[in-house]
PLY file of the C-alpha trace (Angstrom):
ply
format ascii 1.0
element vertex 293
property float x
property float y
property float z
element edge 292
property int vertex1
property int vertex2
end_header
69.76 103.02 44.78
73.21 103.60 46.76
71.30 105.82 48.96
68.49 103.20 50.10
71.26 100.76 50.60
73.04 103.67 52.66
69.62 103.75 54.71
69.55 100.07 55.38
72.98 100.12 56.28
73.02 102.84 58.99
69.02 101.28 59.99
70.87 98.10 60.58
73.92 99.38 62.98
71.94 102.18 64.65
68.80 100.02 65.29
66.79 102.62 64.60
64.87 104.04 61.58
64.60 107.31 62.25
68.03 108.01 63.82
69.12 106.42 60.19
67.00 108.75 58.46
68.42 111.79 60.56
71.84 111.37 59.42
70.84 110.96 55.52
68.36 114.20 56.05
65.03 112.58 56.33
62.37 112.51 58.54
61.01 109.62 60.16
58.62 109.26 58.12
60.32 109.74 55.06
63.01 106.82 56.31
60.39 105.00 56.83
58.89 105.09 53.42
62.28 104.62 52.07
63.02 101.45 53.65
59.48 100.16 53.09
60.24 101.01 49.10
63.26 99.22 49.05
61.45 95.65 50.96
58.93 96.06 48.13
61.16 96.48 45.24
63.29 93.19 46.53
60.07 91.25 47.52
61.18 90.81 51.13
61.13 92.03 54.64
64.41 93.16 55.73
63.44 94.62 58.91
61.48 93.65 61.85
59.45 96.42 63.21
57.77 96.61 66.66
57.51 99.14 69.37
60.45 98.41 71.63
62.92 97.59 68.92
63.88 96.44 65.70
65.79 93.68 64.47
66.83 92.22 60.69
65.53 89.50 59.63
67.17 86.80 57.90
66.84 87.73 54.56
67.69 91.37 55.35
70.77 90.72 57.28
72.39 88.40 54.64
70.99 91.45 52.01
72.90 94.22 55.01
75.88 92.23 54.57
76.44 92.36 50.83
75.50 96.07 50.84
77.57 96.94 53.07
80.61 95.40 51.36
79.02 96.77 47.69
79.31 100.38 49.68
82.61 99.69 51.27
84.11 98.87 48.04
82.46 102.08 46.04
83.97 103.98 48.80
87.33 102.41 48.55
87.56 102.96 44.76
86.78 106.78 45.27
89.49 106.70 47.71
92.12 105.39 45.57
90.79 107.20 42.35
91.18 110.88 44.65
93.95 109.56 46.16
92.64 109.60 49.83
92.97 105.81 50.62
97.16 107.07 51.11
95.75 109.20 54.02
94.30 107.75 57.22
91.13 108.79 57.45
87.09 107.39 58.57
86.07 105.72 61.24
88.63 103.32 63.31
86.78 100.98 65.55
89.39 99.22 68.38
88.75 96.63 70.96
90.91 95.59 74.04
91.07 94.41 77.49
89.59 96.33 80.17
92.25 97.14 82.06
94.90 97.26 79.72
92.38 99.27 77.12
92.08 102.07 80.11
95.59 102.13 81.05
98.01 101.81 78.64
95.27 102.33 74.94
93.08 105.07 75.92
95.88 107.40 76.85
97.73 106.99 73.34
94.86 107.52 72.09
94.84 111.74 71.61
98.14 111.29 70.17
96.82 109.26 67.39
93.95 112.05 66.67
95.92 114.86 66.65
98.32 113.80 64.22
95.36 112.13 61.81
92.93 114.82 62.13
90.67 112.80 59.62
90.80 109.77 61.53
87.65 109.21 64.60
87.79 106.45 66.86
85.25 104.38 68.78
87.24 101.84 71.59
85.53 99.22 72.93
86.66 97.57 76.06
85.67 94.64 76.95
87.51 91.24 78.70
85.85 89.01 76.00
87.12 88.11 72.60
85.46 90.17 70.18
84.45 89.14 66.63
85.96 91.33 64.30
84.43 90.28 61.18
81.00 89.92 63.04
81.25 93.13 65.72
82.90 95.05 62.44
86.33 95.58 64.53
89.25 97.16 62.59
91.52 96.82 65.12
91.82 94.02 68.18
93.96 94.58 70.89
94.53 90.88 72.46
96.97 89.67 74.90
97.53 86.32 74.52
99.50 83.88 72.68
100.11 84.60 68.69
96.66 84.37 67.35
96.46 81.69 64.66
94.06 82.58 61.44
94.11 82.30 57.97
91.68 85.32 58.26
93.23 87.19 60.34
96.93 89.27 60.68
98.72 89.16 63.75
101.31 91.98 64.88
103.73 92.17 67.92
103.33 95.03 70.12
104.92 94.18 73.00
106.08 91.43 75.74
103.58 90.50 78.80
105.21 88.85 81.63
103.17 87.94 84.28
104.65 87.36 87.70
103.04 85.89 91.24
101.75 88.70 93.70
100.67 88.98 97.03
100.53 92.29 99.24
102.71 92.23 102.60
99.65 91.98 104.63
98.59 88.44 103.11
102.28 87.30 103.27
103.24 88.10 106.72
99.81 86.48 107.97
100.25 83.46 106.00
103.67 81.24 105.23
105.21 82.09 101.81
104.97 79.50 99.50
108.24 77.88 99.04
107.20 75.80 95.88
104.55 75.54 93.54
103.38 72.59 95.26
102.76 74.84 98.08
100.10 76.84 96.27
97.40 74.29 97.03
97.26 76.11 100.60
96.87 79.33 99.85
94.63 81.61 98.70
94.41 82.35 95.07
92.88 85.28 93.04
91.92 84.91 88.92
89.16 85.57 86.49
87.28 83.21 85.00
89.24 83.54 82.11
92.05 83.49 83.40
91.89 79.96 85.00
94.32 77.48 84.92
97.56 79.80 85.13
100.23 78.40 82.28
103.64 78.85 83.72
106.76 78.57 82.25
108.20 75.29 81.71
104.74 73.85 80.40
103.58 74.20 84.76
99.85 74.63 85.07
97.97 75.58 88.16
94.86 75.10 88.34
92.84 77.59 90.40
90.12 77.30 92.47
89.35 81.22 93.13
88.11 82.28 96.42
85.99 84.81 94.83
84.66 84.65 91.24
84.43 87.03 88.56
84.76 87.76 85.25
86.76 90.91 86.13
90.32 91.29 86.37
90.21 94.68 87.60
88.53 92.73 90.67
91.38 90.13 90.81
93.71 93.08 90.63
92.10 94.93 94.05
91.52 91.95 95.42
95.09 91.71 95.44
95.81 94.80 96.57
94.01 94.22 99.83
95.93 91.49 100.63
93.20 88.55 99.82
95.30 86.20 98.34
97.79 85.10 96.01
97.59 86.25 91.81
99.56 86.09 88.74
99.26 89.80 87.28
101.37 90.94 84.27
103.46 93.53 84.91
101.73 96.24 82.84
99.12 96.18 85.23
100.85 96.00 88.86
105.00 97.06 88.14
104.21 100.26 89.86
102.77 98.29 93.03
105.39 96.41 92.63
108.13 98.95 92.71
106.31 100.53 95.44
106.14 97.93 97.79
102.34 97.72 97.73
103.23 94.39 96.26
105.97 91.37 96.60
106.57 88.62 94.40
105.77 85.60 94.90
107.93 82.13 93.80
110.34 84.91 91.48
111.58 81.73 89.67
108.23 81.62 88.24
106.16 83.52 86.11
103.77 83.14 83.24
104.10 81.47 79.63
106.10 83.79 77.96
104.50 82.67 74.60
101.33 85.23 75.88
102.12 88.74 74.09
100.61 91.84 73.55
99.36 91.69 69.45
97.29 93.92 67.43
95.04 92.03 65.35
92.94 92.55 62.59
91.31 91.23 59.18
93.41 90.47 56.32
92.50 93.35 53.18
93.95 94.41 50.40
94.43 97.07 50.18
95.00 97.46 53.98
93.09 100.94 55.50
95.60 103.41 55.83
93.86 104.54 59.42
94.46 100.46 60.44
98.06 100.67 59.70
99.18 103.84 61.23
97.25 103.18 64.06
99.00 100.04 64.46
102.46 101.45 63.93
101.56 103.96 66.04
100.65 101.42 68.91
103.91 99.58 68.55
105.95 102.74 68.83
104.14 103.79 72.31
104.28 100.08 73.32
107.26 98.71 72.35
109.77 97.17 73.14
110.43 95.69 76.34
107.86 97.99 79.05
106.82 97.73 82.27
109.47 96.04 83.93
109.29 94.96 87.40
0 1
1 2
2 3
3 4
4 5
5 6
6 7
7 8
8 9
9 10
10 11
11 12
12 13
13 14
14 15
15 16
16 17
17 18
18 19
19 20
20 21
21 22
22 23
23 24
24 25
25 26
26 27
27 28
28 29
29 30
30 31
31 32
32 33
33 34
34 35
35 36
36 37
37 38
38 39
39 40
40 41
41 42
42 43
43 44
44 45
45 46
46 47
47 48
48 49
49 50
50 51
51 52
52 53
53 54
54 55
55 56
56 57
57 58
58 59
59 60
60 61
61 62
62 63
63 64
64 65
65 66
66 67
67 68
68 69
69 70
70 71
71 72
72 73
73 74
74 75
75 76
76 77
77 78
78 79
79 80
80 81
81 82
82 83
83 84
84 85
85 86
86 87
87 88
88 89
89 90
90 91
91 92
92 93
93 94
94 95
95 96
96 97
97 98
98 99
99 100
100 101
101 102
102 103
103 104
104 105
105 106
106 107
107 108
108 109
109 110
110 111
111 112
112 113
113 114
114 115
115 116
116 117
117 118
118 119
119 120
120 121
121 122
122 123
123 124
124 125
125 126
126 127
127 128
128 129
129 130
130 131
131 132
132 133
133 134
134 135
135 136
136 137
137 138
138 139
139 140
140 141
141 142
142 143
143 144
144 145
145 146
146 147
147 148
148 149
149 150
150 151
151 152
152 153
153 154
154 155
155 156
156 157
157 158
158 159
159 160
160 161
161 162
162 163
163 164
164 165
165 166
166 167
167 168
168 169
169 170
170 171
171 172
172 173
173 174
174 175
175 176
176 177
177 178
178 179
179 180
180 181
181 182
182 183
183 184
184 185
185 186
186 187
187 188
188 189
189 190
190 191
191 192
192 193
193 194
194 195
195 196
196 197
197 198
198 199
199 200
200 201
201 202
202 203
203 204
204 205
205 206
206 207
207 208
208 209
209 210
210 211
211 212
212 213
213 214
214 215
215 216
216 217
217 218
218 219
219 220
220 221
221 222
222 223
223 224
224 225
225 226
226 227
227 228
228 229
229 230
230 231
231 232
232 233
233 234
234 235
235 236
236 237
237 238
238 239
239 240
240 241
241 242
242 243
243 244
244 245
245 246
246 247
247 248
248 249
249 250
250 251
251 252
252 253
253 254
254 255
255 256
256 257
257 258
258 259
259 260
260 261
261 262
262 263
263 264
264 265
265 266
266 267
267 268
268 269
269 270
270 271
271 272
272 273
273 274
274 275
275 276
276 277
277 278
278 279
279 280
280 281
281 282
282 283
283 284
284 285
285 286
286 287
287 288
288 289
289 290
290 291
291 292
């Protein structure tokens, strides 16, 4: 029986029968028959078949759902009984920022695998919130302020200030805003989500970007060539800003300091020992007080 569930399991998060049935050892056809057993035996479809794709059905995904926490807690117990659960080890699935995911998780990344051998990783970057109970996310990478959840457990990896930017070229064509009252002139650079900027001492700007996006890595080169005026956090432009490629804008100003770098994920118990080395391993490269200006 564990082993059908196993095949709706992997049929369900690789959307395909018979790349499910390749990892257990069985053909296509065999899956097939498998999975075609099992809707019998419960009296249900669980699966939606078609030629372009395949999808669960209601009744099967509520079914996927308790069989996958069934096997995840028959693998736990063999973990704890063989005394693996003390190692990290499995699958680690982390999401984060974009930009911040390429620059500063990616590279610490190797680090982390060499030293848990056992351990393999699949990082997701994306600009979105992710769902980690929904998108099955062990560990979220989030900058923003402290995330707020009964479900969820929140730690401190580092500061993010965020300063205002412009490149020489915009500055010296246009008048340097001498207040923040002044802003309403200019030209200013954000995401979508990152519209109004909160500034410190409860100041918000509302933004009317001359170009939109949902990209920050846009914002960011946008920036760069001198199209206007941003607030960037310093993990992403301290060394343009050391270089002179950028100047600060309004220095007296910069961004909520109540927005932090966290690493969030789901509340367990026990807590999987890859989630919390890789999280004390993400603090240590992180922490304390980086990128500074």
């Amino acid at each position: 029986m564990d082993r059908d569930y196993r095949l709706l399991e992997l049929v369900v998060e690789m959307g395909s029968i018979s790349a499910a049935g390749q990892r257990l050892g069985l053909s296509p056809a065999a899956a097939s028959k498998r999975l075609a057993a099992l809707e019998e035996r419960l009296g249900a479809r669980l699966v939606n078949r078609t030629t372009r794709r395949l999808s669960t059905t209601q009744a099967g995904q509520a079914f996927y759902e308790e069989v996958r926490a069934i096997l995840a807690a028959a693998e736990a117990a063999e973990a704890r009984v063989s005394g693996r659960a003390e190692r990290p080890s499995g699958l680690l699935r982390v999401s984060a920022p974009t930009s911040f995911g390429r620059l500063h998780v990616a590279p610490h990344l190797p680090a982390f695998l060499t030293r848990y051998p056992e351990v393999s990783a699949e990082l997701l970057l994306d600009d979105g919130y992710s769902d980690l109970i929904t998108d099955r996310i062990d560990v979220a990478i989030r900058i923003a302020p402290q995330p707020d959840s009964a479900m969820l457990t929140a730690r401190l990896l580092a500061p993010n200030q965020r300063v205002l930017c412009a490149a020489p070229v915009y500055l010296e064509a246009q008048s340097a805003p001498a207040s923040l009252d002044d802003l309403a002139d200019h030209k200013l650079l954000a995401a979508r989500h990152q519209s109004p900027w909160r500034l410190e001492g409860a100041r918000t700007i509302d933004v009317d970007s001359i170009v939109a996006t949902n990209s920050s890595e846009v914002v960011r080169e946008l920036c760069l060539a001198g199209m206007g005026i941003a607030l960037r956090s310093t993990w992403d432009v301290g060394a343009e800003l050391a270089s002179g490629a950028l100047r600060r804008v309004l220095p007296a100003w910069q961004g909520a300091t109540d927005v932090a770098i966290w690493a969030v994920h789901a509340k367990a118990e026990p807590l999987p020992a890859a989630v919390t080395a890789y999280v004390d391993h993400m603090a240590a490269a992180l922490g304390p007080v980086p990128w500074e200006p």
